[in-house]
mmCIF file of the C-alpha atoms, coordinates in Angstrom:
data_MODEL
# 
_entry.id   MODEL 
# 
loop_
_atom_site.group_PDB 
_atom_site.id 
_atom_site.type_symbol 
_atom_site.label_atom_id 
_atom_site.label_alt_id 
_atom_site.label_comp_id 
_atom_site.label_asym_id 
_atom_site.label_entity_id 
_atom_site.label_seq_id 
_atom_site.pdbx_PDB_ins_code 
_atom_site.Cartn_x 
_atom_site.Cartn_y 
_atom_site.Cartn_z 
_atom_site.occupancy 
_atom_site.B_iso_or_equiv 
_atom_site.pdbx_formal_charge 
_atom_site.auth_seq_id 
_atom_site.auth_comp_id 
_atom_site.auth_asym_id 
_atom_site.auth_atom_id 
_atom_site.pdbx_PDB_model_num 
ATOM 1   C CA . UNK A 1 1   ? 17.948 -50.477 67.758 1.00 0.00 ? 1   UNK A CA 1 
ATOM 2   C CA . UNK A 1 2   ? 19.312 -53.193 70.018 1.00 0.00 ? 2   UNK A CA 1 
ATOM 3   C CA . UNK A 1 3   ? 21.674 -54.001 67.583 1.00 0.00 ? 3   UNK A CA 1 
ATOM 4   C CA . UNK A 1 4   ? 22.908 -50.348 66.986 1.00 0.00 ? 4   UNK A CA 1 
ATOM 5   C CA . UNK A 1 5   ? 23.455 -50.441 70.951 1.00 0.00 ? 5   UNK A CA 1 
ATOM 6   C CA . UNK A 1 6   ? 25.489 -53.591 71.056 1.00 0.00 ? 6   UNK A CA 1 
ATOM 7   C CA . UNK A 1 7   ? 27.424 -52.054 68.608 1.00 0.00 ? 7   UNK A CA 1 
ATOM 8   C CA . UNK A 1 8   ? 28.729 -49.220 70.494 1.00 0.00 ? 8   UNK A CA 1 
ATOM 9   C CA . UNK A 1 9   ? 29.603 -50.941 73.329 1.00 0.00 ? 9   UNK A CA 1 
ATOM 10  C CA . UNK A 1 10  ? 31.627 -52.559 71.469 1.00 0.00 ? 10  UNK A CA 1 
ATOM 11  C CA . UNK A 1 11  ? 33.148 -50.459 70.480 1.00 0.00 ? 11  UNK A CA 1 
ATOM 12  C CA . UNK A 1 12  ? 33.689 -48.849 73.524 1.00 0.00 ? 12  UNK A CA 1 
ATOM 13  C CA . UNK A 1 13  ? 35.152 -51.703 75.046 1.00 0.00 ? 13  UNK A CA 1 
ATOM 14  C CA . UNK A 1 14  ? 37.888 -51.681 71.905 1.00 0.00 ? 14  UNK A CA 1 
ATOM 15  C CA . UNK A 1 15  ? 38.628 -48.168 72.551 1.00 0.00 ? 15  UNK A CA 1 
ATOM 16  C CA . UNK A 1 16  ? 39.049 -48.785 76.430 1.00 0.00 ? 16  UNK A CA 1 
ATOM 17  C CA . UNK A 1 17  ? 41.176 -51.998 76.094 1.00 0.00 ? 17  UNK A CA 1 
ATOM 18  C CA . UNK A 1 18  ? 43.628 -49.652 73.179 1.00 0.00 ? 18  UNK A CA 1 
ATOM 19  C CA . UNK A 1 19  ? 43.935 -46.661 76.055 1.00 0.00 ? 19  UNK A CA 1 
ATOM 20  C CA . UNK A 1 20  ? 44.842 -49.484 78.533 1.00 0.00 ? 20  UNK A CA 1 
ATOM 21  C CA . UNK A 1 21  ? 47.505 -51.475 76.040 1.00 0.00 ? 21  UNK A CA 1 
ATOM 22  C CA . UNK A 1 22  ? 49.090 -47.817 75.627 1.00 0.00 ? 22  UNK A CA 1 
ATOM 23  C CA . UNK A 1 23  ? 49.169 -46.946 78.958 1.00 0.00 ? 23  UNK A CA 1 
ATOM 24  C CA . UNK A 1 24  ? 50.572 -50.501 80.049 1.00 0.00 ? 24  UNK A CA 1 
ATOM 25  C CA . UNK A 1 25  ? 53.422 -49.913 76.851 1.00 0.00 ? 25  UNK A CA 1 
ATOM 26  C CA . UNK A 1 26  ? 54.036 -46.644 78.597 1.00 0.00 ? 26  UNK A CA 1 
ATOM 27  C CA . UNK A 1 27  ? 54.558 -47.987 81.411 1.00 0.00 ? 27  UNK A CA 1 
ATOM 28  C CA . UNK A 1 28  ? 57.144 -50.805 80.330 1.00 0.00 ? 28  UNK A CA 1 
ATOM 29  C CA . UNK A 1 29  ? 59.086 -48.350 78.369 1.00 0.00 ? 29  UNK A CA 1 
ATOM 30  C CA . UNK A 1 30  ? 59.738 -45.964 81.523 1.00 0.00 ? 30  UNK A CA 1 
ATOM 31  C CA . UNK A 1 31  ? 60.371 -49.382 83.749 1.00 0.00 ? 31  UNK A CA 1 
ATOM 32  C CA . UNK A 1 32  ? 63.133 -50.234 81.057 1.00 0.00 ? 32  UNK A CA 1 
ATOM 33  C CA . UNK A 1 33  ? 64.478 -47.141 80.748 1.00 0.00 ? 33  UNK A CA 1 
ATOM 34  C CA . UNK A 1 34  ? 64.957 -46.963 84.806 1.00 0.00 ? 34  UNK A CA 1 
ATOM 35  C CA . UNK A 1 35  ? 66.418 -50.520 84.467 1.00 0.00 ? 35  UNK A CA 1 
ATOM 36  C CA . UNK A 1 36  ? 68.916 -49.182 81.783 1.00 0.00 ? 36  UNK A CA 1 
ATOM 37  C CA . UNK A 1 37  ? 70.019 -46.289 83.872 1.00 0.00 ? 37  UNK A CA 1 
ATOM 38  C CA . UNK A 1 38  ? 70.863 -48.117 86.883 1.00 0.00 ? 38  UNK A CA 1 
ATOM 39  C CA . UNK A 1 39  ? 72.689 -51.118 84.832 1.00 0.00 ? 39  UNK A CA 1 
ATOM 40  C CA . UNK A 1 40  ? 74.713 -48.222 83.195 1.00 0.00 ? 40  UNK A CA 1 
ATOM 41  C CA . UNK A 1 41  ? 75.567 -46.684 86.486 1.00 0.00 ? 41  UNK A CA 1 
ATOM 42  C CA . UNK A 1 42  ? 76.454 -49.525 88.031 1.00 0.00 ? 42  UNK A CA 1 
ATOM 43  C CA . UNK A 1 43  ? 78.459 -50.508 85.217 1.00 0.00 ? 43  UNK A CA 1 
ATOM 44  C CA . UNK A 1 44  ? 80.224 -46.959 85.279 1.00 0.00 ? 44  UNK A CA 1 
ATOM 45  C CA . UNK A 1 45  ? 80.749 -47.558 89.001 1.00 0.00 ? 45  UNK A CA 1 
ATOM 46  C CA . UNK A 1 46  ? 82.509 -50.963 88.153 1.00 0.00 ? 46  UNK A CA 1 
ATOM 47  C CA . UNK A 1 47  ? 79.690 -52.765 90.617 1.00 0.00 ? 47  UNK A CA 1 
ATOM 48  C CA . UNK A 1 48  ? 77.335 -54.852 88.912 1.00 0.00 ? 48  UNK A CA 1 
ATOM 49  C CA . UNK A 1 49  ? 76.238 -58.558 88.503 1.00 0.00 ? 49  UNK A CA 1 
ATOM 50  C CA . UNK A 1 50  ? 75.002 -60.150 84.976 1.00 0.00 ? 50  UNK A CA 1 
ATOM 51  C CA . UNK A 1 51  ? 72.612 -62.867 86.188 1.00 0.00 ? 51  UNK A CA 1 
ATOM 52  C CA . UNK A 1 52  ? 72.473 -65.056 83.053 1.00 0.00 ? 52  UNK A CA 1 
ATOM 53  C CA . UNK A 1 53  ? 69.677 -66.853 81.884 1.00 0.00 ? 53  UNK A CA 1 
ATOM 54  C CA . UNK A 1 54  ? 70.839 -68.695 79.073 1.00 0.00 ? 54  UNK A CA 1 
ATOM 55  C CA . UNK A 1 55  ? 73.934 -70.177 77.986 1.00 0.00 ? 55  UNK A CA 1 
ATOM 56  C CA . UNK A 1 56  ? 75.082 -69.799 74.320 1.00 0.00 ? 56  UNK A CA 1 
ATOM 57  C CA . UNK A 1 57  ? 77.988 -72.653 73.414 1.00 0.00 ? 57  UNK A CA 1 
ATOM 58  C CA . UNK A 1 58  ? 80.517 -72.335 70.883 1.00 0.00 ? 58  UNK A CA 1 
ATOM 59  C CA . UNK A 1 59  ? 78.186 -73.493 67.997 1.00 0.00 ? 59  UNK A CA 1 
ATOM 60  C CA . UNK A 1 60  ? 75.107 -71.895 68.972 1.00 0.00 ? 60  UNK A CA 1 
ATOM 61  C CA . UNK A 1 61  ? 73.786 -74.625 71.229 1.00 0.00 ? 61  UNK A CA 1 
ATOM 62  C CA . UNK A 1 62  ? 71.804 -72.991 74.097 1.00 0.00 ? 62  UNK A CA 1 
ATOM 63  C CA . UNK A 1 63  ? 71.080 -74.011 77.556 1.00 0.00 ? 63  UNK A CA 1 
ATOM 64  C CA . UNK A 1 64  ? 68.911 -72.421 79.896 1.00 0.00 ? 64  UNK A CA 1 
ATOM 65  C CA . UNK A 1 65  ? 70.342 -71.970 83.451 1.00 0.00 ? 65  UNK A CA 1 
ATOM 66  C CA . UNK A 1 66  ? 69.280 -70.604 87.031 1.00 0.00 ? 66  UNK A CA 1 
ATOM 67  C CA . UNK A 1 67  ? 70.596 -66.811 87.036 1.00 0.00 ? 67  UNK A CA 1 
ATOM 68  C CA . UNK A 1 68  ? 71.334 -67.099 90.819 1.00 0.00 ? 68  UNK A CA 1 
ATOM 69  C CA . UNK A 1 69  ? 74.216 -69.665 89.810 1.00 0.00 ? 69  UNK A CA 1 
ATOM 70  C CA . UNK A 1 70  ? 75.576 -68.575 86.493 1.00 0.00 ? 70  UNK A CA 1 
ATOM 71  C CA . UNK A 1 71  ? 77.019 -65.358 86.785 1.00 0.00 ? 71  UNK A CA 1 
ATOM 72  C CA . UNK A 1 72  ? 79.654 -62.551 85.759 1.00 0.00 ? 72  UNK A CA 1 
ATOM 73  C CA . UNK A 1 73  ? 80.238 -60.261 89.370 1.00 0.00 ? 73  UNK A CA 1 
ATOM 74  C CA . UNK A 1 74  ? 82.976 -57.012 89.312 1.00 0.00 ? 74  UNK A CA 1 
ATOM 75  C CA . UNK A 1 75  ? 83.480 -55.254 92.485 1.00 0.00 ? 75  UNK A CA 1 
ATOM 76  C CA . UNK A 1 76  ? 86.081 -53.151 93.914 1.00 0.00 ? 76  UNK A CA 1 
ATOM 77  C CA . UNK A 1 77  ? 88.669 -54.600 91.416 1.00 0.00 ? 77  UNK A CA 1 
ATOM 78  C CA . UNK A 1 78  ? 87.747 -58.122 91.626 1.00 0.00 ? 78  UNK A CA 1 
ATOM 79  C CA . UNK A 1 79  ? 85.684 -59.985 88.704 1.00 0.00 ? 79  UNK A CA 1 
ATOM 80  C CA . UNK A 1 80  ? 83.589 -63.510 89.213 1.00 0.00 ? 80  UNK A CA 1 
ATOM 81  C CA . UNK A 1 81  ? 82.598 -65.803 87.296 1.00 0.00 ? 81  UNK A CA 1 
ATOM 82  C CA . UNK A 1 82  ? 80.699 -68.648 87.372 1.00 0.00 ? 82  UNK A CA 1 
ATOM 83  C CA . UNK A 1 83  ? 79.251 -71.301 85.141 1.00 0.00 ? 83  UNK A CA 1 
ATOM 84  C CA . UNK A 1 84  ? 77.231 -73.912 87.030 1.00 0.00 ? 84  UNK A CA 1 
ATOM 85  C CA . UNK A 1 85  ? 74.852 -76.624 85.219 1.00 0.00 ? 85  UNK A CA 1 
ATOM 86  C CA . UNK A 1 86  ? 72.189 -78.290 86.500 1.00 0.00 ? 86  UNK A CA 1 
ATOM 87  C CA . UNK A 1 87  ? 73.326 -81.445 86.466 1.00 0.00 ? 87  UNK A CA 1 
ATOM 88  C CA . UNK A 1 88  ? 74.128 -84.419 88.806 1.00 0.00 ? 88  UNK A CA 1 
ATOM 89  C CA . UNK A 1 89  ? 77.765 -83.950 88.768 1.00 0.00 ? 89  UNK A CA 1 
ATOM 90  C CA . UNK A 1 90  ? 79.271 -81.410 91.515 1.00 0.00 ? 90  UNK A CA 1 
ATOM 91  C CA . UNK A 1 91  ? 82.227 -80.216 88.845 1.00 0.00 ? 91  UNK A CA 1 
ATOM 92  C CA . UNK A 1 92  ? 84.936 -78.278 90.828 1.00 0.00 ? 92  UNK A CA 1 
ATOM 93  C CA . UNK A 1 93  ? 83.214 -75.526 92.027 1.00 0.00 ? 93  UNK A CA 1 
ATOM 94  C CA . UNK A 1 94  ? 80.579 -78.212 93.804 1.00 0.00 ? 94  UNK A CA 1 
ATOM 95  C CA . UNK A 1 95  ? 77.547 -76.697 91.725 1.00 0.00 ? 95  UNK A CA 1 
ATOM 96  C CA . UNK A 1 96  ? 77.989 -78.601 88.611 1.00 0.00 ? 96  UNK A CA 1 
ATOM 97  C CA . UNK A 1 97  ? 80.544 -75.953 86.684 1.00 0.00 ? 97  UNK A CA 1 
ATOM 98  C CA . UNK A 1 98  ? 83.612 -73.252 87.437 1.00 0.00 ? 98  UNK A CA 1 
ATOM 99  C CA . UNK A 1 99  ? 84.136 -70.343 89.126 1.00 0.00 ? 99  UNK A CA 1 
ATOM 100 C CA . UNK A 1 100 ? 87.087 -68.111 88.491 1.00 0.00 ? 100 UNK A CA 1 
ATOM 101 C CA . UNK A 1 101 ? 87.712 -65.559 91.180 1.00 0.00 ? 101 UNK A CA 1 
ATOM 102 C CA . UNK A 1 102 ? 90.477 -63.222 89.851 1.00 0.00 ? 102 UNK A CA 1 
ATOM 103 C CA . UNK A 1 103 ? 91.476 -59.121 89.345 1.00 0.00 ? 103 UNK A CA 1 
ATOM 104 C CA . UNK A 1 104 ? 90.399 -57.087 86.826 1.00 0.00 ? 104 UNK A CA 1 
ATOM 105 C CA . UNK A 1 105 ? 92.438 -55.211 84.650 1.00 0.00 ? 105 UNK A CA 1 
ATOM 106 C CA . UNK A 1 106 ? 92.270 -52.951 81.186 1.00 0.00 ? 106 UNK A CA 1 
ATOM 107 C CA . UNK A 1 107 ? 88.157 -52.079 81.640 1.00 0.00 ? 107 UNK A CA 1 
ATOM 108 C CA . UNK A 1 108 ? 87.051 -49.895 79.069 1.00 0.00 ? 108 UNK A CA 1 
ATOM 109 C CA . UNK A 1 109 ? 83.325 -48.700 78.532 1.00 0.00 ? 109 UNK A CA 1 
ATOM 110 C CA . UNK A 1 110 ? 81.874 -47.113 75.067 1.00 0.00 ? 110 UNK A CA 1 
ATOM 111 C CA . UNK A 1 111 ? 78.531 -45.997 73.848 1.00 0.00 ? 111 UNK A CA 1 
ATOM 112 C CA . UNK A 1 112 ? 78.079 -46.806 70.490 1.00 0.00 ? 112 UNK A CA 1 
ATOM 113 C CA . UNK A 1 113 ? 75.292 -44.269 68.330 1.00 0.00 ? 113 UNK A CA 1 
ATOM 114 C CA . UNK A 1 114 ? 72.302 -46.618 69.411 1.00 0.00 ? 114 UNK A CA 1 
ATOM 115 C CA . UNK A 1 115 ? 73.019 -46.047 72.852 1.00 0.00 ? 115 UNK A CA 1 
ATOM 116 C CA . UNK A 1 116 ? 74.232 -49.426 73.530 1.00 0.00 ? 116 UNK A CA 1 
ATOM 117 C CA . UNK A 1 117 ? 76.664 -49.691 76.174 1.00 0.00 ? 117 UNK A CA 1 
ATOM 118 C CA . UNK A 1 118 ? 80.228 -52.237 75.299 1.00 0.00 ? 118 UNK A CA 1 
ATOM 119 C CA . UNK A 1 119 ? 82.134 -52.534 77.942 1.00 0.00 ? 119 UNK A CA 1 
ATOM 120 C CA . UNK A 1 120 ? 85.620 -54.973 77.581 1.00 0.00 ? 120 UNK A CA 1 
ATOM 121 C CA . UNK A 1 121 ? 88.266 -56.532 80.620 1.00 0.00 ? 121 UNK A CA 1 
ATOM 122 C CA . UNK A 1 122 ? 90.476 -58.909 81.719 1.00 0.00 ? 122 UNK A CA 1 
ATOM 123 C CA . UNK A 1 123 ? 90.195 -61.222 84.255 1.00 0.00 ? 123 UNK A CA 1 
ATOM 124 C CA . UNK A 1 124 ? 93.157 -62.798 85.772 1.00 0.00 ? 124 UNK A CA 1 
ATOM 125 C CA . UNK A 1 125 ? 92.181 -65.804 87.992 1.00 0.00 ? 125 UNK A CA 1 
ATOM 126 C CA . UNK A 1 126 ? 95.007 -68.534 89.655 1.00 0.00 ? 126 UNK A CA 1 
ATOM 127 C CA . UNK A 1 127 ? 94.532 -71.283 87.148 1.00 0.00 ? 127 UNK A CA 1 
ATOM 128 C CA . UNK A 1 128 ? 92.395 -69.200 84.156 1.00 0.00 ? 128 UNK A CA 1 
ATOM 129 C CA . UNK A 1 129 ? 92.610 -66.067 82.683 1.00 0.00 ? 129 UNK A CA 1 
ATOM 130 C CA . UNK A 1 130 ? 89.553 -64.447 80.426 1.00 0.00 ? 130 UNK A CA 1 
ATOM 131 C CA . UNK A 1 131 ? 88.748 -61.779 77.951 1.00 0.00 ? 131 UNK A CA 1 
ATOM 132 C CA . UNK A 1 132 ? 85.070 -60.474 78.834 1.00 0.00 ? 132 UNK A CA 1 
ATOM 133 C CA . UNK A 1 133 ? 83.075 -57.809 76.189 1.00 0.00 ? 133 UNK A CA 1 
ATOM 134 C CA . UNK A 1 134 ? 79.372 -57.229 76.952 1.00 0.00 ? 134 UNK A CA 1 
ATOM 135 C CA . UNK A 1 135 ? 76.706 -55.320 75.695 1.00 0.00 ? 135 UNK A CA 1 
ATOM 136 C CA . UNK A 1 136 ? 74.005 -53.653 77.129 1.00 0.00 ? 136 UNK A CA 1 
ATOM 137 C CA . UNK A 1 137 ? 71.291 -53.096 74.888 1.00 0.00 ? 137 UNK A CA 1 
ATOM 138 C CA . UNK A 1 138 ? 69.785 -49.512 75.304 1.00 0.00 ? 138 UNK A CA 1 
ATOM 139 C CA . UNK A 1 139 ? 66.930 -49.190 76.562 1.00 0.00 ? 139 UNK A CA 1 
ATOM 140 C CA . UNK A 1 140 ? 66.817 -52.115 79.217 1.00 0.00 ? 140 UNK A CA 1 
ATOM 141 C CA . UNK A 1 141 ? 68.736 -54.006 81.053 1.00 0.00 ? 141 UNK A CA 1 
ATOM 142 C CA . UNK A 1 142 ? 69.289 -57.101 79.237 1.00 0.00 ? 142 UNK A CA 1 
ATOM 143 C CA . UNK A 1 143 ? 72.860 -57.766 78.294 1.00 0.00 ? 143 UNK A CA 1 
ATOM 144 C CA . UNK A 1 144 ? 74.921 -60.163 76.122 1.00 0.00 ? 144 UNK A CA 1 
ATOM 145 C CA . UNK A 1 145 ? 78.226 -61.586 77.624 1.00 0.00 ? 145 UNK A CA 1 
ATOM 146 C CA . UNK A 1 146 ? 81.039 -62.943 75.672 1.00 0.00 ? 146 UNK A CA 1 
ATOM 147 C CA . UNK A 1 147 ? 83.592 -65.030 77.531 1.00 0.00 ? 147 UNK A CA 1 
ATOM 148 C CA . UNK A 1 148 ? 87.106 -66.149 75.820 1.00 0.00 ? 148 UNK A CA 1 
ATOM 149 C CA . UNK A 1 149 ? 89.341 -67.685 78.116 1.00 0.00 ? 149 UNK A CA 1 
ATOM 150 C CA . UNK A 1 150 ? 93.293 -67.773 77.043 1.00 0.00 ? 150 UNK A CA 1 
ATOM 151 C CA . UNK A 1 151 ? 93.566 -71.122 77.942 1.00 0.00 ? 151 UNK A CA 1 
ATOM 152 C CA . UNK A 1 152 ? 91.352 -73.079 75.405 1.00 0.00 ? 152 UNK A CA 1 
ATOM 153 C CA . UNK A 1 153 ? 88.756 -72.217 72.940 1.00 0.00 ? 153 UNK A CA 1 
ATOM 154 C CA . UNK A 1 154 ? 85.932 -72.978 74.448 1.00 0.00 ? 154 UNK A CA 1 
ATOM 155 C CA . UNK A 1 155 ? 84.178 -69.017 74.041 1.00 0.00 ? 155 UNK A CA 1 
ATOM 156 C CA . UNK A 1 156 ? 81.073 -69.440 75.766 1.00 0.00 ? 156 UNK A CA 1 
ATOM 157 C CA . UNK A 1 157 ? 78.223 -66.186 75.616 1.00 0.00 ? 157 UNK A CA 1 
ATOM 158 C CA . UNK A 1 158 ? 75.753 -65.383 78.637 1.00 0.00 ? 158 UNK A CA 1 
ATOM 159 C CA . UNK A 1 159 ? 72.608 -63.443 78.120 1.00 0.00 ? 159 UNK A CA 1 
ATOM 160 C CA . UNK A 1 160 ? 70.711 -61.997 80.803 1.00 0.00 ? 160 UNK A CA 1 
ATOM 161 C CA . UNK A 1 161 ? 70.278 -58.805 82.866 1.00 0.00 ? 161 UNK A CA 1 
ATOM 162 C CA . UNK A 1 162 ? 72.617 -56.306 84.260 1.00 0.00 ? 162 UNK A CA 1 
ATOM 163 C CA . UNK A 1 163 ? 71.884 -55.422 88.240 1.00 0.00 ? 163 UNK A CA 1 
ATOM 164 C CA . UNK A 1 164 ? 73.777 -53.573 90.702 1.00 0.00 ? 164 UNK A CA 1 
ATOM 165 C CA . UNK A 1 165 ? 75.568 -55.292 93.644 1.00 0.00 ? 165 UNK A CA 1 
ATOM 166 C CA . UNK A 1 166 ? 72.886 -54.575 96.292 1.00 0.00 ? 166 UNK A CA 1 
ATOM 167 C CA . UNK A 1 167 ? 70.018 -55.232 94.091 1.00 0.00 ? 167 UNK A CA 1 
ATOM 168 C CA . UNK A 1 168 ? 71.386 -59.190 92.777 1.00 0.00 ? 168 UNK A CA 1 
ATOM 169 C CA . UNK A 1 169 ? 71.373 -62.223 94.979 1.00 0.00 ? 169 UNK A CA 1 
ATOM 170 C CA . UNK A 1 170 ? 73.849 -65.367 93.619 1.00 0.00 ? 170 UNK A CA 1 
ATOM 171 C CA . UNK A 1 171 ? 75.413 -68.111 95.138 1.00 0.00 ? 171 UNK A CA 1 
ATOM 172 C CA . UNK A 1 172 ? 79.164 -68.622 94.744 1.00 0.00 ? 172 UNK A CA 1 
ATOM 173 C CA . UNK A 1 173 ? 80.271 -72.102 94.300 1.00 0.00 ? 173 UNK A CA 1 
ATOM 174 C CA . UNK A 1 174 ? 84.361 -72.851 95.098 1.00 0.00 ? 174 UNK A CA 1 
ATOM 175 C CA . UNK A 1 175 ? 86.703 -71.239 93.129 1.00 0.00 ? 175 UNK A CA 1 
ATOM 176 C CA . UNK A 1 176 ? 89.525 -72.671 91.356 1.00 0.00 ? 176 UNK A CA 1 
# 
């Protein structure tokens, strides 16, 4: 009999910790789905910041950065952005990496039949110029970033999340 009774309270407890793994999925799914609606408005509104977390080179080396430094910004017209390392070296924008400050020009947002948002510009900076394409998955706000600057080949991709102006903080380094 003792054994019988252990056994539903096991049981129990399975059934209780199932409800509460659905109910915290639930949960995630409608937090995403906010997230996604305000990245898409915000990209629609041309006023948003991609705070990147990783770096993907050329050949598929990664680096992991600090989002508050390594950046894509648009706002009224005007596109940022900034790559900044961690490293020892201060690089010309004094944070270890660039920053191109420039206007943006031809921007042009589709939704593909998944949902996912593309979105391609230009930037045109004083010394660089660059071709941007992202894509925010649906669903969330976590976005891919695809850099290719006109004056070498040195693509680079940032991943990371989409936020609107008022809701990202990032620190600008000089630009050049």
């Amino acid at each position: 009999m003792y054994l019988s009774t252990k056994n539903k309270a096991a049981d129990k407890d399975k059934s209780v910790e199932v409800v509460k793994r659905a109910e915290e999925k639930a949960l995630q799914q409608k937090i995403d789905s906010m997230q996604f609606a305000e990245a898409s408005q915000a990209i629609r509104d041309t006023a948003f910041t991609l705070e990147a977390d990783e770096v993907v080179f050329k050949y598929g080396e990664r680096a992991y950065v600090t989002p508050s430094t390594n950046f894509v910004s648009l706002k009224d017209g005007n596109a940022v952005i900034q790559i900044a390392f961690n490293i020892p070296v201060a690089g010309p924008n004094g944070m270890g990496g660039i920053t191109v400050n420039g206007s943006m020009s031809k921007y042009n947002v589709k939704t593909d039949k998944r949902g996912n948002v593309q979105v391609s510009f230009y930037v045109m900076g004083t010394v660089a110029n660059c071709q941007v394409n992202i894509l925010l998955y649906s669903g969330s706000n976590k976005a891919t970033i695809d850099l290719f600057p006109t004056f070498s080949s040195n693509n680079l991709t940032l991943e990371g999340v989409i936020l609107p102006n008022e809701k990202s903080f990032v620190v600008q380094g000089r630009t050049i």
